[in-house]
C-alpha positions as YAML, in Angstrom:
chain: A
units: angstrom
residues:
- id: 1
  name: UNK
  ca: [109.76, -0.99, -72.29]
- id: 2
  name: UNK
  ca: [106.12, -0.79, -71.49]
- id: 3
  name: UNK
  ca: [104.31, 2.04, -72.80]
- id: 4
  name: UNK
  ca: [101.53, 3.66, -71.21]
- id: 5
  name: UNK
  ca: [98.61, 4.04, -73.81]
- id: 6
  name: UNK
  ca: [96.13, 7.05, -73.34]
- id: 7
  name: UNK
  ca: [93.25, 6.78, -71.75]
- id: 8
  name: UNK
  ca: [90.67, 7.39, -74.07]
- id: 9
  name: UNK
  ca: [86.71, 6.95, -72.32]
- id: 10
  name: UNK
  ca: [84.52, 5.11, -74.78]
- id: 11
  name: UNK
  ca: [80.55, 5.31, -74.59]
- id: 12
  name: UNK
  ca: [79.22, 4.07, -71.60]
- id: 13
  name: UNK
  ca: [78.06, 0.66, -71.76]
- id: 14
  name: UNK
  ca: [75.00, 0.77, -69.24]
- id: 15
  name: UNK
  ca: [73.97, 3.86, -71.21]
- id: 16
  name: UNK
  ca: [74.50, 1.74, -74.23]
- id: 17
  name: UNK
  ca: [72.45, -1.14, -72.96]
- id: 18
  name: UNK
  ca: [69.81, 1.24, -71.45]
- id: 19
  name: UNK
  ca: [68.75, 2.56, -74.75]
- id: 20
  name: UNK
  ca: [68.48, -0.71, -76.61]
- id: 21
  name: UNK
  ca: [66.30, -1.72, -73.83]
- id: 22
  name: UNK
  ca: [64.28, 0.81, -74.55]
- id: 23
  name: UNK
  ca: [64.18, 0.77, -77.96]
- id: 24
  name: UNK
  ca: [63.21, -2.71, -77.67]
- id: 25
  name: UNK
  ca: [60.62, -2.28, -75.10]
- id: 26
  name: UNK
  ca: [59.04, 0.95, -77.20]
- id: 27
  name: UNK
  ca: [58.89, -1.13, -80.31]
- id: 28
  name: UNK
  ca: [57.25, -4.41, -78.85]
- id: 29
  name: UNK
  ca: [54.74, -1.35, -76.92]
- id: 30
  name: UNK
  ca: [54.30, -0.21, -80.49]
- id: 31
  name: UNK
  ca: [53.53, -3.38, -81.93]
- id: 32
  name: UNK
  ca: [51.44, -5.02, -79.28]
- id: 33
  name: UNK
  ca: [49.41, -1.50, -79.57]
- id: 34
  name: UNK
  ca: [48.83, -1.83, -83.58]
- id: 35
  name: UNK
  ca: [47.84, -5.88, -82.82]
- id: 36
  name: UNK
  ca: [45.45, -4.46, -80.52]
- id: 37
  name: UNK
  ca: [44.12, -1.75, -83.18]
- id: 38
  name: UNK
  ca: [44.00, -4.37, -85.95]
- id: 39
  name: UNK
  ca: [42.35, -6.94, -82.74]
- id: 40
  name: UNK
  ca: [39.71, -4.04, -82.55]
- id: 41
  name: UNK
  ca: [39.00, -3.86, -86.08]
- id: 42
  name: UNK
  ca: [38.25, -7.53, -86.61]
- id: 43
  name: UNK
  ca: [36.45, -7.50, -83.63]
- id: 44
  name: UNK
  ca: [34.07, -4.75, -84.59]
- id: 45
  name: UNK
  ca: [33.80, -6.76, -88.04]
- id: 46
  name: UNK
  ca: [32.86, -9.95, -86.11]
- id: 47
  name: UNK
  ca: [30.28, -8.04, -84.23]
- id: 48
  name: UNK
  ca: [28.69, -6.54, -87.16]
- id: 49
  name: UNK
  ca: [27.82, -9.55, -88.97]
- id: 50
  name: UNK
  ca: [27.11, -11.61, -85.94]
- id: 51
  name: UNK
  ca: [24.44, -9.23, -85.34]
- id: 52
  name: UNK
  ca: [23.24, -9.11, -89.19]
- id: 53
  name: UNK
  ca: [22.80, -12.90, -89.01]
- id: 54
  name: UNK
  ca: [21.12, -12.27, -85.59]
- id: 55
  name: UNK
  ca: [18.77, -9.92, -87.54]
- id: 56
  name: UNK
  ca: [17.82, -11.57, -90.58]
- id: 57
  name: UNK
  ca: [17.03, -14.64, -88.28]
- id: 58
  name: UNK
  ca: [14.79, -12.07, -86.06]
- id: 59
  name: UNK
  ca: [13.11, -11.82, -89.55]
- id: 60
  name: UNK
  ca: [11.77, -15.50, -89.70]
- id: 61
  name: UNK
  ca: [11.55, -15.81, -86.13]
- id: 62
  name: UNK
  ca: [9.24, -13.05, -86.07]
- id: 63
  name: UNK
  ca: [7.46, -14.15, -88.81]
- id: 64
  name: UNK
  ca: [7.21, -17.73, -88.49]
- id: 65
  name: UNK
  ca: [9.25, -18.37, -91.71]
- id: 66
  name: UNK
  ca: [9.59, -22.21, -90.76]
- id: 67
  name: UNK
  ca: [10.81, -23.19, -94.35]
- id: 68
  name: UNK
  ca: [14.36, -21.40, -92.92]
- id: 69
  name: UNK
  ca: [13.98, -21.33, -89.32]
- id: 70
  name: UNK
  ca: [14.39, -24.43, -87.70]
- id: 71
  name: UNK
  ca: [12.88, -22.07, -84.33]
- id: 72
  name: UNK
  ca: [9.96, -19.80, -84.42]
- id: 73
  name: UNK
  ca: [7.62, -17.68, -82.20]
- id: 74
  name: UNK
  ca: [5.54, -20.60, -82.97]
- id: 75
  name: UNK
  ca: [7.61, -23.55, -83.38]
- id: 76
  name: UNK
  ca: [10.09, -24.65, -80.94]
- id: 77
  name: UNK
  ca: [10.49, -27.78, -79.52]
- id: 78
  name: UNK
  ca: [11.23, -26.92, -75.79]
- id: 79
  name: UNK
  ca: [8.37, -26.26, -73.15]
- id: 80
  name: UNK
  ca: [6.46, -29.58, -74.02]
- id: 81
  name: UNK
  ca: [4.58, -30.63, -70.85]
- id: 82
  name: UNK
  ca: [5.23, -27.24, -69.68]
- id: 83
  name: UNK
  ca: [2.45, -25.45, -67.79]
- id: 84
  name: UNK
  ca: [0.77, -22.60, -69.75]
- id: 85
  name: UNK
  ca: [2.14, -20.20, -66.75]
- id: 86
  name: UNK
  ca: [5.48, -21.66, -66.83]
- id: 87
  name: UNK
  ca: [5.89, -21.21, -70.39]
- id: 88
  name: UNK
  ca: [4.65, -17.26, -70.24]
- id: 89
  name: UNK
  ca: [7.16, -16.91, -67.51]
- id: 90
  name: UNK
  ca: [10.10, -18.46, -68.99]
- id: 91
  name: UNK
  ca: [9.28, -15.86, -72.22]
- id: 92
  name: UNK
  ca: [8.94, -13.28, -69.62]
- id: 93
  name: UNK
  ca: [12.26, -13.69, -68.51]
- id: 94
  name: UNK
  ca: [13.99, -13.86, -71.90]
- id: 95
  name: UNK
  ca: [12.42, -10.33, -72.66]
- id: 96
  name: UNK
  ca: [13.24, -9.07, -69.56]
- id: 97
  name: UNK
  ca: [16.96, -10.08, -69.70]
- id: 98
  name: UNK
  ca: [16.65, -8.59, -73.44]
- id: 99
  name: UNK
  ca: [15.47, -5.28, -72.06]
- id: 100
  name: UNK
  ca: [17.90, -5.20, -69.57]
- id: 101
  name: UNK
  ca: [21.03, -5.51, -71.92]
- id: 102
  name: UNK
  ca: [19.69, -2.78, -74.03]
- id: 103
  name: UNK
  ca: [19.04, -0.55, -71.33]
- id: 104
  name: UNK
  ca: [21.94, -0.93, -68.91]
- id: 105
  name: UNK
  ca: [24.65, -0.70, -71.85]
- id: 106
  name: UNK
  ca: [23.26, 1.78, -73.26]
- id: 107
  name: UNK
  ca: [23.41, 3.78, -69.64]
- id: 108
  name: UNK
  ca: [26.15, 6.78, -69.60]
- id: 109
  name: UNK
  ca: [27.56, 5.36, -66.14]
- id: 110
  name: UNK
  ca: [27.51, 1.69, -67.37]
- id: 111
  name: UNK
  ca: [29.91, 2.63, -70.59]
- id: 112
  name: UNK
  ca: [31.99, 5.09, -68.43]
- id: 113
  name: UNK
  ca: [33.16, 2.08, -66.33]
- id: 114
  name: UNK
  ca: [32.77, -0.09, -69.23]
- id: 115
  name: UNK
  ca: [35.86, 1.54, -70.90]
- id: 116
  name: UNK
  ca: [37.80, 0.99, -67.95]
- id: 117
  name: UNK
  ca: [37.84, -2.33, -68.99]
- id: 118
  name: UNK
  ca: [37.98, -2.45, -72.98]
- id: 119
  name: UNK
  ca: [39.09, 0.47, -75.68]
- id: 120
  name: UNK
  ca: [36.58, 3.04, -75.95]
- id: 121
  name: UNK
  ca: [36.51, 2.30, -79.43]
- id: 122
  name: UNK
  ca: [35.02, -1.60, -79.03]
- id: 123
  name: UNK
  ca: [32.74, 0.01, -76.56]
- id: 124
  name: UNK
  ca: [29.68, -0.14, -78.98]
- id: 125
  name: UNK
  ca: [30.69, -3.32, -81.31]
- id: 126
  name: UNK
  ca: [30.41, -4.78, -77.43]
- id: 127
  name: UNK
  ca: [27.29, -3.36, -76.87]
- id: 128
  name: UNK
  ca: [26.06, -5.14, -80.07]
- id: 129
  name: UNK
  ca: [27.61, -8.46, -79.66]
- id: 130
  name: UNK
  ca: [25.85, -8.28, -76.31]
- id: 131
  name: UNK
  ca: [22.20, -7.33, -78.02]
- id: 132
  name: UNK
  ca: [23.14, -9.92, -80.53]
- id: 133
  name: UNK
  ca: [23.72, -12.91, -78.10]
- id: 134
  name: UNK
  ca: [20.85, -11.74, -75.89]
- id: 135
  name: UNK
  ca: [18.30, -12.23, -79.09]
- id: 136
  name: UNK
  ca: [20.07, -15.54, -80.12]
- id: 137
  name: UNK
  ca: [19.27, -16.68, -76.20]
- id: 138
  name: UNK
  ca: [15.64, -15.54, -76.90]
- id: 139
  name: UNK
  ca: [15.23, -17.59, -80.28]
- id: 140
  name: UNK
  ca: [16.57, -20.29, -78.41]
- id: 141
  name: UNK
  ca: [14.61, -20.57, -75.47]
- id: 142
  name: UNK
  ca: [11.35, -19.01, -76.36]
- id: 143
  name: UNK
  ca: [8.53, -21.16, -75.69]
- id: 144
  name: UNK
  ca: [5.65, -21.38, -78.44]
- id: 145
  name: UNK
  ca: [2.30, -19.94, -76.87]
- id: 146
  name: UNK
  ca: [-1.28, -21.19, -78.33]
- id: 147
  name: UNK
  ca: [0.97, -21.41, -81.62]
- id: 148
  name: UNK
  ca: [-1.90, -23.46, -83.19]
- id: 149
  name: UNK
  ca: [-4.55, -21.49, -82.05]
- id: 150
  name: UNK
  ca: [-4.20, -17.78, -82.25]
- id: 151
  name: UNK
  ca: [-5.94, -14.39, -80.75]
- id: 152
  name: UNK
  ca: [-7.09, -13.98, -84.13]
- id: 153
  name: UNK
  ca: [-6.72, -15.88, -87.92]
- id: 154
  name: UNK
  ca: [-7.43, -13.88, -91.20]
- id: 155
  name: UNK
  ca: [-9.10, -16.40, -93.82]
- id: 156
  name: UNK
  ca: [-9.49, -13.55, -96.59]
- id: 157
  name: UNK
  ca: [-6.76, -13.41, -98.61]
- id: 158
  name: UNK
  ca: [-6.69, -9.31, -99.61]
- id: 159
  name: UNK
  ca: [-6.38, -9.16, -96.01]
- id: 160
  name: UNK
  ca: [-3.34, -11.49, -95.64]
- id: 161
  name: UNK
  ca: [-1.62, -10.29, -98.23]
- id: 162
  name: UNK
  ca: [-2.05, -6.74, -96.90]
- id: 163
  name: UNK
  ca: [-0.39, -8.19, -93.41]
- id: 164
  name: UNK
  ca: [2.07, -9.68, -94.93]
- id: 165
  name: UNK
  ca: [3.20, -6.46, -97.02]
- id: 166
  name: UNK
  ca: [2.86, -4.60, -93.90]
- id: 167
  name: UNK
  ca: [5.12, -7.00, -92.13]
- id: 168
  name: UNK
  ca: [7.85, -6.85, -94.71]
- id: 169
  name: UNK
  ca: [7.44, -3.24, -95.19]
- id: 170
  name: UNK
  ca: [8.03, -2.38, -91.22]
- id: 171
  name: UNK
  ca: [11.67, -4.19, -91.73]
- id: 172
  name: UNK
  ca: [12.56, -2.17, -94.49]
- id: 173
  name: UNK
  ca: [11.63, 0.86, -92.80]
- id: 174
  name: UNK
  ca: [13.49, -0.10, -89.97]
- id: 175
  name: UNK
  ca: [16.25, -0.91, -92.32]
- id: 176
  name: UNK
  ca: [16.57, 2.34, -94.36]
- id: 177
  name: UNK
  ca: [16.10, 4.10, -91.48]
- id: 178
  name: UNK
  ca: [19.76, 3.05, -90.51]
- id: 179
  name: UNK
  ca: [21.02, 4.19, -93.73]
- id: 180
  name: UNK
  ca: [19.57, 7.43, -93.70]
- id: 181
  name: UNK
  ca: [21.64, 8.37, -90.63]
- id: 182
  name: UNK
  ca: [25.29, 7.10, -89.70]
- id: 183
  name: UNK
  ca: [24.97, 3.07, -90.06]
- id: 184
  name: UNK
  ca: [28.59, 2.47, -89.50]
- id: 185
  name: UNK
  ca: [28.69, 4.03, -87.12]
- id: 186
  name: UNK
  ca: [25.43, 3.07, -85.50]
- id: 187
  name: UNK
  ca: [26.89, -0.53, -85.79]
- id: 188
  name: UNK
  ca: [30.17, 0.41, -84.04]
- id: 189
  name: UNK
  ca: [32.49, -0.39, -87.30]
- id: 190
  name: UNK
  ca: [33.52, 3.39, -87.95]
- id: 191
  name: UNK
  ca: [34.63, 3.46, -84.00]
- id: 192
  name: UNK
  ca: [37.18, 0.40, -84.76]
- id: 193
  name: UNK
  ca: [38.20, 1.36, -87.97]
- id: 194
  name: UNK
  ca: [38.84, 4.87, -87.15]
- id: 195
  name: UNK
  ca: [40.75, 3.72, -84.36]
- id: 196
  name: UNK
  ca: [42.77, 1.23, -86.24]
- id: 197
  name: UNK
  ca: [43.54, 3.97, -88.75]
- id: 198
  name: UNK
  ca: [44.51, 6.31, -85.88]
- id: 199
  name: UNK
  ca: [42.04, 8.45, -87.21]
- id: 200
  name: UNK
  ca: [40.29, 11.18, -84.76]
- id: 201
  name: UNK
  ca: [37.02, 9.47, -83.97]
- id: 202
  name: UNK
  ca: [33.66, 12.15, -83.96]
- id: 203
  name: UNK
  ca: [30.23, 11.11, -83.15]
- id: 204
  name: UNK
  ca: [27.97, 12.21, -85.86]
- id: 205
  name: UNK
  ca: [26.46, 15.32, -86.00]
- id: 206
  name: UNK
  ca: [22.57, 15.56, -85.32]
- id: 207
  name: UNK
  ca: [20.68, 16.01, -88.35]
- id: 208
  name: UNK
  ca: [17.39, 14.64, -89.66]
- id: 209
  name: UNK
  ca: [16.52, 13.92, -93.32]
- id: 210
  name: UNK
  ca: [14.17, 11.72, -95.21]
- id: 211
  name: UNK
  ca: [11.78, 9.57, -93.00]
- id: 212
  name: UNK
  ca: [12.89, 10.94, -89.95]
- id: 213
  name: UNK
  ca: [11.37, 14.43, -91.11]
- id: 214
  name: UNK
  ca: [8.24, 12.70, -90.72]
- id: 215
  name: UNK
  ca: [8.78, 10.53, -87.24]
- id: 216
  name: UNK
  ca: [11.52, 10.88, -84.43]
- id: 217
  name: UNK
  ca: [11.59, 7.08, -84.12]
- id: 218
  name: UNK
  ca: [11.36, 5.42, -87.77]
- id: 219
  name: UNK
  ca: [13.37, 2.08, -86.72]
- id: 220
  name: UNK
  ca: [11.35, 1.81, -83.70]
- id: 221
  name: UNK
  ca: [8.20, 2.44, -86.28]
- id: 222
  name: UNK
  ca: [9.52, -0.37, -88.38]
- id: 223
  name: UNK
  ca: [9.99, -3.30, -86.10]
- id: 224
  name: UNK
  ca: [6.38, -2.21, -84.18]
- id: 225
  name: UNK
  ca: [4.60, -2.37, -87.26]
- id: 226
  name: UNK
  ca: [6.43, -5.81, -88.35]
- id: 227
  name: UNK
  ca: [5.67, -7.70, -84.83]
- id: 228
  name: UNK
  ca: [1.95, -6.78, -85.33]
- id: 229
  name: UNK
  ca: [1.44, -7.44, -88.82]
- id: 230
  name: UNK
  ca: [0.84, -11.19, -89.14]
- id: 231
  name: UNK
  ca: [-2.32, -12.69, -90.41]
- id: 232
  name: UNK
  ca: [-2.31, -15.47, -87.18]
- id: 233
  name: UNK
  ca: [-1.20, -13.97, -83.80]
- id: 234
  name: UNK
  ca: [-0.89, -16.48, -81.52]
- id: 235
  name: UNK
  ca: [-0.95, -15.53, -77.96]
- id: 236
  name: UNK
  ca: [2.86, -16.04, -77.70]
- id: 237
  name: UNK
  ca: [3.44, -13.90, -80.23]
- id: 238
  name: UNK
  ca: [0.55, -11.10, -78.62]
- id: 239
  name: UNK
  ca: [3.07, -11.65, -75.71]
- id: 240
  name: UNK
  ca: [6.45, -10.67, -77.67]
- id: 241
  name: UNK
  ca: [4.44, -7.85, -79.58]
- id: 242
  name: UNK
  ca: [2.59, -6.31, -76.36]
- id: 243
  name: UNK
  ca: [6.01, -6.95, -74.32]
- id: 244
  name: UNK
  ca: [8.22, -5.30, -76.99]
- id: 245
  name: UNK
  ca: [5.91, -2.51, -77.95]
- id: 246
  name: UNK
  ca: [5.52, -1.34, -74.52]
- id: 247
  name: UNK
  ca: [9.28, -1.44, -73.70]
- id: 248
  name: UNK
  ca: [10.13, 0.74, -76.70]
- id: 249
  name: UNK
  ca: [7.46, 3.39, -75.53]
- id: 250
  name: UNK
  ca: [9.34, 3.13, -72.25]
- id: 251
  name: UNK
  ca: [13.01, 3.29, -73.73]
- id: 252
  name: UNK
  ca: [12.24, 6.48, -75.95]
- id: 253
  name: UNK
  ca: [11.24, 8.27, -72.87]
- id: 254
  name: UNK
  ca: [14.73, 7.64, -71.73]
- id: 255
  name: UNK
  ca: [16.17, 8.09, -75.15]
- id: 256
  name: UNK
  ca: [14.81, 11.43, -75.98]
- id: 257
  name: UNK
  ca: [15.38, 12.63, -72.11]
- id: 258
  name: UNK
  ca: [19.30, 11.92, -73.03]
- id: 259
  name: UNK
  ca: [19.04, 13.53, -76.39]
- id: 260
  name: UNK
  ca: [17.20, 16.73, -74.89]
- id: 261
  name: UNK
  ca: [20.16, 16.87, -72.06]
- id: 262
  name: UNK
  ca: [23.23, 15.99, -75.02]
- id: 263
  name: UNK
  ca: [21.62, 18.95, -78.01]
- id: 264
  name: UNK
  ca: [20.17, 20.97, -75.88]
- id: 265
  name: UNK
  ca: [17.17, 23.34, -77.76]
- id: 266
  name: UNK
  ca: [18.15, 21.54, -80.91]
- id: 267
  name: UNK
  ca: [16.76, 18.06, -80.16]
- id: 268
  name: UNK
  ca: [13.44, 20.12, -78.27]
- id: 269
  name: UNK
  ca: [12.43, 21.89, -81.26]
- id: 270
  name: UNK
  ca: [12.85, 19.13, -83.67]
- id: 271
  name: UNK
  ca: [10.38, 17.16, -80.55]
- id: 272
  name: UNK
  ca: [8.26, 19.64, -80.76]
- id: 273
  name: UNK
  ca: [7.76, 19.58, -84.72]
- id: 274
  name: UNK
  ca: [7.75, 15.85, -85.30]
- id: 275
  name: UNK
  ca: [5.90, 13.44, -83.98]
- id: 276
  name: UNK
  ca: [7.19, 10.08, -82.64]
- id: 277
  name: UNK
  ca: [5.80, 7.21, -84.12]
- id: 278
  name: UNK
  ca: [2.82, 8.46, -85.91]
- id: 279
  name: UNK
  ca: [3.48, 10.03, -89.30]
- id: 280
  name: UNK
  ca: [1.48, 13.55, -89.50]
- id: 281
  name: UNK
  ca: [0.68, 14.36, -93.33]
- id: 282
  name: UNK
  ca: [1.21, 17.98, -94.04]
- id: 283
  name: UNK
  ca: [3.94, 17.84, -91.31]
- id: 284
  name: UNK
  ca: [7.52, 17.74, -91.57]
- id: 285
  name: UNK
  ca: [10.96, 18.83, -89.43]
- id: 286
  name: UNK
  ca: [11.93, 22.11, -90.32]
- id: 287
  name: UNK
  ca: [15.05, 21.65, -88.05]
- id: 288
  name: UNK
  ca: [18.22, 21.59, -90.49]
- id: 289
  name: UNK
  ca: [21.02, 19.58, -90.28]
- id: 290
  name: UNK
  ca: [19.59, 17.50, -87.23]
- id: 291
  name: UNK
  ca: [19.87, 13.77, -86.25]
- id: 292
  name: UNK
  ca: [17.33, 12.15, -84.04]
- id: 293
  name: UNK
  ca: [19.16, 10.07, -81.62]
- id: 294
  name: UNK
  ca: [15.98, 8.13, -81.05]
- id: 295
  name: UNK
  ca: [16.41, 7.69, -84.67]
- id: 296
  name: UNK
  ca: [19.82, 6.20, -84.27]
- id: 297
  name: UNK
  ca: [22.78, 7.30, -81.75]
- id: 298
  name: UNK
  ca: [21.67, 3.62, -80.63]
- id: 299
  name: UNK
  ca: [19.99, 0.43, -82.40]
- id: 300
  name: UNK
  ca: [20.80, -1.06, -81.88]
- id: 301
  name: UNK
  ca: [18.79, 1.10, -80.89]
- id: 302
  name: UNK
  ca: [16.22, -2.04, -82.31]
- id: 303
  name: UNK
  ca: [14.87, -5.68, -83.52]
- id: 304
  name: UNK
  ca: [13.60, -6.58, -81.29]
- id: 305
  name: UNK
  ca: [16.69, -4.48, -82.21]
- id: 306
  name: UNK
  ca: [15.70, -1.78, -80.65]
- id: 307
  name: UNK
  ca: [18.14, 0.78, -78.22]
- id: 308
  name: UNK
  ca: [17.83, -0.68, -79.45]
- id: 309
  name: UNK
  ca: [21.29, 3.03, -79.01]
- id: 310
  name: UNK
  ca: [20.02, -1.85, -82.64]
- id: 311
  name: UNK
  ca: [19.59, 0.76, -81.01]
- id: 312
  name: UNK
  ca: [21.57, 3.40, -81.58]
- id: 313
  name: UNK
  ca: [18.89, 1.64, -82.85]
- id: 314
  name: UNK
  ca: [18.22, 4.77, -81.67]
- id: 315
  name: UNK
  ca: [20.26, 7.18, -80.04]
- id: 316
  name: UNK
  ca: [22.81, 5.89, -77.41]
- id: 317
  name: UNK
  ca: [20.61, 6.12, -74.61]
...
């Protein structure tokens, strides 16, 4: 005698299968999204000290340091039998294409579609690979101008010794002057680490305090008064200090126009009481709790760093 056995439903097995799909998909979402946090992080890291090699290199480039620079302003190998015009050309270029990265990254519209593309937080650690690359291009390539006969050669040796102080002295200024306001985050390591933290990321408040009571632009200060300061200026490096100077006068214009339009009366009245490259004894920011963007939403904003937003070397401009 067969008996008829109840009829009892058990749990649906495409309902069942549906929901360890999904589990399965939401935890390899999860995990490819914490790979790409901790990607981020040692990305940012990369950048940073890519660009800190970049910039003690700058140093002895700059100032034609040949016992640790294989390539100086005044000592490369390339542009032998090269034309005096062809060499001042090819440096033009190399500035040019410098200028250009700083300025079009650090652009509003260029970052808004740059994020399409990668995480908002890499967005400046990208911005200073890219500065960083563009300067190791320039150290490459530059051609030595009149390297063995300069503009002008100081013989006394007060007065070489007083260039040479002056020279180191503009890289620590430019150097401190990143510390004094928000260096991670200058250098886009507090973006990526925030973000692989899943911490809420805040750009830093604007405030001014120590040297940039005295000058809107101290990094921009630093690096000018280190590319002049040499006791033989050759006319390639006349070229690179003329070329450089002149595009940081043009880039704060841009810089402070951003910072005006971002803080508003704020960023005016500290303008107004500050002046922006020349120190003014007797005169110092009153404005509390400020940050001069110039002095470092960018920077890089600079070395050349500079925008350098190197930028941040000023602010992001």
């Amino acid at each position: 005698m067969v008996r008829n056995r109840p009829n009892i439903p058990g749990p649906p097995r495409t309902v069942a299968l549906t929901d360890t799909l999904n589990k399965a998909v939401a935890g390899t979402e999860g995990g490819a999204l914490m790979l790409g946090r901790v990607l981020s992080l040692l990305y940012g890291a990369a950048s940073y000290l890519i660009f800190a090699a970049t910039f003690l290199y700058g140093i002895a480039f700059v100032g034609d340091l040949r016992a640790v620079a294989p390539r100086t302003i005044d000592l490369n190998p390339l542009g032998n039998g090269e034309s005096l015009w062809q060499r001042i050309t090819i440096d033009g270029l190399l500035l040019v294409l410098f200028g250009m990265q700083h300025s079009v990254m650090a652009r509003q519209w260029f970052k808004e579609k740059w994020t399409r593309i990668i995480p908002a937080a890499a967005e400046r650690s990208t911005y200073v690979l890219a500065a960083s690359l563009s300067l190791m291009l320039l150290y490459w390539y530059w051609r030595p101008i009149g390297g063995e006969s300069g503009v002008w050669e100081i013989q006394n040796a007060t007065g070489r010794i007083l260039l040479i102080a002056l020279f180191w002295a503009g890289w620590g200024i430019a150097l401190v002057s990143t510390l004094l306001i928000d260096h991670l985050d200058l250098f886009g390591l507090k973006q990526v680490y925030c973000y692989a933290r899943r911490i809420d990321y805040s750009p830093p408040a604007f405030r001014s305090r120590g040297l940039y009571n005295w000058v809107r632009h101290p990094i921009y200060l630093g690096t000018i008064v280190a590319y002049w300061s040499t006791p033989r200026m050759s006319v390639g490096h006349l070229l690179f200090a003329m070329t450089t100077t002149g595009y940081i006068l043009l880039a704060i214009r841009f810089e402070e126009r951003d910072l005006i339009r971002h803080h508003g009366k704020t960023y005016a009245n500290y303008r107004k009481q500050v002046s922006m490259l020349t120190p003014v004894l007797g005169v110092r920011s009153q404005v509390s709790g400020a940050r001069s963007g110039g002095a470092g939403v960018s920077a890089p904003d600079a070395q050349p760093i500079p925008d350098t937003d190197p930028s941040h070397l000023t602010p992001r401009s």
